[in-house]
MIKESE-774618 format. One record per residue (C-alpha): x, y, z. Coordinates in Angstrom, 2 decimals, always signed. Layout:
# residues N
+---------+---------+---------+
:      xx :      yy :      zz :
+---------+---------+---------+
:       X :       Y :       Z :
...
+---------+---------+---------+
# end
This chain:
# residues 185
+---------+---------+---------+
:      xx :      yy :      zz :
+---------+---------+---------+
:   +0.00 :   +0.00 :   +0.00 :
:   +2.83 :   +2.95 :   +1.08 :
:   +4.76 :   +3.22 :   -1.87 :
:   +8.18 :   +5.81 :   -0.43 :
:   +9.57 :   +6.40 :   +2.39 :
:   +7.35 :   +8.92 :   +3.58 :
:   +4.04 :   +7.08 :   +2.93 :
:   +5.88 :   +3.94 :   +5.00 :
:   +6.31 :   +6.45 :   +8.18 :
:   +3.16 :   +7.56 :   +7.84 :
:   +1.09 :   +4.18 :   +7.77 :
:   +3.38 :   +3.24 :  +11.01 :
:   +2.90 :   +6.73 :  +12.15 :
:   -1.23 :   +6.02 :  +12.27 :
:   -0.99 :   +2.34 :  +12.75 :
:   +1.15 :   +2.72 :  +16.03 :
:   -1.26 :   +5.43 :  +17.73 :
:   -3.83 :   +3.43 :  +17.14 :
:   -2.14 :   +0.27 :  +18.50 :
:   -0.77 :   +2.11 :  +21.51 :
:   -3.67 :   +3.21 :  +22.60 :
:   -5.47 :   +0.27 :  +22.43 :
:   -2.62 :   -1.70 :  +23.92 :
:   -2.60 :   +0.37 :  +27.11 :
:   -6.49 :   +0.14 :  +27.44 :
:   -6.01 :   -3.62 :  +26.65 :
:   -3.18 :   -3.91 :  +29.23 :
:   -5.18 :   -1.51 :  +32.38 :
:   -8.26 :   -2.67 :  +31.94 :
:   -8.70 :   -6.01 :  +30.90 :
:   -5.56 :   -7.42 :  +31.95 :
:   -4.80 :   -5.56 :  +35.25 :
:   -8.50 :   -3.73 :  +35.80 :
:   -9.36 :   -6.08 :  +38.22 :
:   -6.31 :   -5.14 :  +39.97 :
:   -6.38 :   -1.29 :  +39.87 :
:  -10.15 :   -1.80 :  +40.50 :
:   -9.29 :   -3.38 :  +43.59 :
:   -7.13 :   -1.05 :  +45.68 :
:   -9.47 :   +0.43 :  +48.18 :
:  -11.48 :   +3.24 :  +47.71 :
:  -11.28 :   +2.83 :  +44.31 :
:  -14.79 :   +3.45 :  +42.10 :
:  -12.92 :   +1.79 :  +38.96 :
:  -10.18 :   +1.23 :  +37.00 :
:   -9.15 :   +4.99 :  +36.27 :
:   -9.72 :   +5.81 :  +39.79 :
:   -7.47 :   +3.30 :  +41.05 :
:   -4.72 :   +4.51 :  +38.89 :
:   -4.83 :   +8.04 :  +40.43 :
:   -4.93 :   +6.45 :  +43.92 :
:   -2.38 :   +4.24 :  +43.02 :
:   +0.02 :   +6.78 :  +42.23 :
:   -0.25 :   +6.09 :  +38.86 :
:   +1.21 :   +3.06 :  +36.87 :
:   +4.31 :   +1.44 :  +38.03 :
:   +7.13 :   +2.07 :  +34.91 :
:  +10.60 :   +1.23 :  +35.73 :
:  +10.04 :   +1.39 :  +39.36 :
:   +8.70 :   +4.56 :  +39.29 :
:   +4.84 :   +5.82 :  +39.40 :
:   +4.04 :   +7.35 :  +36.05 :
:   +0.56 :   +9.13 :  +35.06 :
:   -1.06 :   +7.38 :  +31.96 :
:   +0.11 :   +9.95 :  +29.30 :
:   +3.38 :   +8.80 :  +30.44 :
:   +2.98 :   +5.33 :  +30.10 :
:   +1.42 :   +6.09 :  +26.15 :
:   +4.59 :   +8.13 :  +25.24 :
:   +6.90 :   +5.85 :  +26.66 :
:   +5.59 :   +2.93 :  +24.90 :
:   +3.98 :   +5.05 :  +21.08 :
:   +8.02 :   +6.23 :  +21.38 :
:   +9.70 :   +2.69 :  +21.46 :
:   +6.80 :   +0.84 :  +18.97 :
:   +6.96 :   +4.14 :  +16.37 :
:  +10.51 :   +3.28 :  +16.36 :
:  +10.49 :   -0.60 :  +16.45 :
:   +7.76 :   -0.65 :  +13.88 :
:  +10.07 :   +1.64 :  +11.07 :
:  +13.34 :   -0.01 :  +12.25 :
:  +12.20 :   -3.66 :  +12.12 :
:   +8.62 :   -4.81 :  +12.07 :
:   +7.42 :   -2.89 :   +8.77 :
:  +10.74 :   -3.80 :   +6.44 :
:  +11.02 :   -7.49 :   +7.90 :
:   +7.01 :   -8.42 :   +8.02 :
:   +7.41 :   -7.18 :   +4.37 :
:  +10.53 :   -9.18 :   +3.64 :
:   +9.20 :  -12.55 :   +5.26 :
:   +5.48 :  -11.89 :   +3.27 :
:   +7.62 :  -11.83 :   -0.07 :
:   +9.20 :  -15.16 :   +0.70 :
:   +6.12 :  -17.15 :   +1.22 :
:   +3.64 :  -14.97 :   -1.54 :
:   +4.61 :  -13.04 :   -4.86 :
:   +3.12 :   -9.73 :   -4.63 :
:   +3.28 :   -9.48 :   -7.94 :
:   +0.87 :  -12.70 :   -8.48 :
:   -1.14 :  -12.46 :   -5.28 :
:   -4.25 :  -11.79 :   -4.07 :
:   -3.54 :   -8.10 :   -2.44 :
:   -6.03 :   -9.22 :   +0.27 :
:   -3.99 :  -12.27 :   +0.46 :
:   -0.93 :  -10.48 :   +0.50 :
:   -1.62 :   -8.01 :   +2.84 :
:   -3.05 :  -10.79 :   +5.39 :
:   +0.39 :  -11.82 :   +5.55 :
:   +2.39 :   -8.97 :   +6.16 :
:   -0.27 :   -8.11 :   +9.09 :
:   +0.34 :  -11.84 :  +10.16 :
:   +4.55 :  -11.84 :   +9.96 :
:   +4.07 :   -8.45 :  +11.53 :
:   +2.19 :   -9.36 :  +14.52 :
:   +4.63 :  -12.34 :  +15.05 :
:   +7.66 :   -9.83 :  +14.90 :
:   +5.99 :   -7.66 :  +16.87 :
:   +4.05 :   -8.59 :  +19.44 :
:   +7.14 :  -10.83 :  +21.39 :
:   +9.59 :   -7.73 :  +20.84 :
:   +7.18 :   -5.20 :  +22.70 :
:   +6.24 :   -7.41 :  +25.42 :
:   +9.92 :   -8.17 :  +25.77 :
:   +9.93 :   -4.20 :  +26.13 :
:   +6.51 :   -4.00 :  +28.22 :
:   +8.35 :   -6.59 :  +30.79 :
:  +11.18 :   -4.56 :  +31.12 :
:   +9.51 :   -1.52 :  +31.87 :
:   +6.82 :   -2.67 :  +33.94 :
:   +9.30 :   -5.19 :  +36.20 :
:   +8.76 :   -5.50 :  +39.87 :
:  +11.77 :   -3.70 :  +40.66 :
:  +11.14 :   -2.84 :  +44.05 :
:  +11.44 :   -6.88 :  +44.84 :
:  +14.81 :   -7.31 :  +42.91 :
:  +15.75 :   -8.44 :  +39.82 :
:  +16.25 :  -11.74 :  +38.48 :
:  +16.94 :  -12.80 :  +35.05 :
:  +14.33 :  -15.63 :  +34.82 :
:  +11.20 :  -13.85 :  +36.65 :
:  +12.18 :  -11.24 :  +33.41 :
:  +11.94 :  -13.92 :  +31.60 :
:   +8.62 :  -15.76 :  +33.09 :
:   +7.04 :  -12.20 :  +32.80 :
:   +7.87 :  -11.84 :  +29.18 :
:   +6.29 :  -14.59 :  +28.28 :
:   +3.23 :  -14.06 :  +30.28 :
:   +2.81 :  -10.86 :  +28.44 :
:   +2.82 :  -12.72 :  +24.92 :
:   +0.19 :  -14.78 :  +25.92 :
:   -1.52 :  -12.31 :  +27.05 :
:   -0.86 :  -10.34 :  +23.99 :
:   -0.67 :  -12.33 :  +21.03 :
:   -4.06 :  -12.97 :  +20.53 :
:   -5.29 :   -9.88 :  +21.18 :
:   -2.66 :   -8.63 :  +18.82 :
:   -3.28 :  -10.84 :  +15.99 :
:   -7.04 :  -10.59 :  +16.31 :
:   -7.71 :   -6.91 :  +16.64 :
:   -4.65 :   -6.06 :  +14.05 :
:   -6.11 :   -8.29 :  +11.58 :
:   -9.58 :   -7.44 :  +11.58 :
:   -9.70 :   -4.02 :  +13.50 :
:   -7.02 :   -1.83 :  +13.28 :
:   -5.28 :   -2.96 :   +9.93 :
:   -8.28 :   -2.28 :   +8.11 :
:   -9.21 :   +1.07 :   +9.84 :
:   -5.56 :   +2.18 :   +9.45 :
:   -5.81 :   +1.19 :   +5.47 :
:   -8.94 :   +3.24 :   +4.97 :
:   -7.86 :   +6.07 :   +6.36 :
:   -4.43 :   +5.46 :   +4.15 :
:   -6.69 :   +5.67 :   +1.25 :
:   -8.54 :   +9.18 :   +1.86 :
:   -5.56 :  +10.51 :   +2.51 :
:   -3.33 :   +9.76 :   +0.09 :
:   -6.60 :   +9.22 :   -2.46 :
:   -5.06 :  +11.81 :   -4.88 :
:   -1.81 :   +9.55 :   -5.07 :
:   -3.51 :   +6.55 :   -5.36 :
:   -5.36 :   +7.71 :   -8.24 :
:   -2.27 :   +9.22 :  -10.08 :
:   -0.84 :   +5.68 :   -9.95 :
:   -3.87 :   +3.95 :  -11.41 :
:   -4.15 :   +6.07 :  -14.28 :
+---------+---------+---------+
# end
């Protein structure tokens, strides 16, 4: 779909605020809600954060705006430096693009993606969101890493594949609709 350079940084541009944000609602609420819902006084899972201090990031408390730019800063700059060119590169040596389906085509670049992506930022997410306050230990880094792809992968795969892929190419296409057209004619 992106065609130069710029029209790659884009489409990661819009595809990793999306993907952020729904990542950290993904991660408070449905993963640790129950937790941050729990802390007393607490009327949800919002509420707990600000009585919590925030969220715990690096052993520090950080407010949620924190937490987005920490983590839109490190998958803007995963996504450009490895997931987009390799997902691309791994797609091309299963499918021609030349001879396939684009739907086809594009499935698997969202699918080689996800699988590059998803174990790199929750190898990230564990390291910023260890229990540091109870010491560090290479294999509790480790057993939380892969927690965090379980948790993540499907969540990942599903809601890139059928959610946010699709959103993120249809907003591609109005706005680069002018160069689009050009090209077809």
């Amino acid at each position: 779909m992106p065609r130069n350079q710029f029209q790659r940084m884009i489409f990661a541009l819009l595809t990793v605020i999306v993907t952020v944000h729904a990542y950290v609602f993904y991660s408070l609420y449905v993963v640790n809600g129950s937790y941050f819902s729990s802390i007393e006084g607490a009327a949800g899972v919002l509420d707990g954060i600000r009585l919590n201090g925030g969220v715990m990031m690096l052993g520090r408390f950080c407010p949620i705006w924190a937490v987005i730019l920490v983590e839109f800063c490190l998958a803007y700059a995963l996504e450009c430096i490895m997931g987009s060119p390799c997902s691309f590169k791994l797609a091309c040596k299963v499918f021609d693009p030349g001879t396939t389906h684009p739907v086809l085509f594009e499935t698997a670049i969202i699918c080689a993606t996800v699988g590059l992506m998803c174990p790199a930022m929750s190898f990230l997410a564990a390291i910023l969101y260890y229990p540091y306050y109870a010491g560090f230990h290479i294999l509790t880094l480790l057993a939380n890493w892969l927690k965090l792809v379980c948790y993540n992968f499907p969540f990942a795969f599903f809601t890139q594949l059928f959610f946010i892929q699709p959103f993120i190419r249809t907003l591609f296409k109005i706005l680069f609709a002018k160069d689009i057209k050009r090209r077809l004619i």
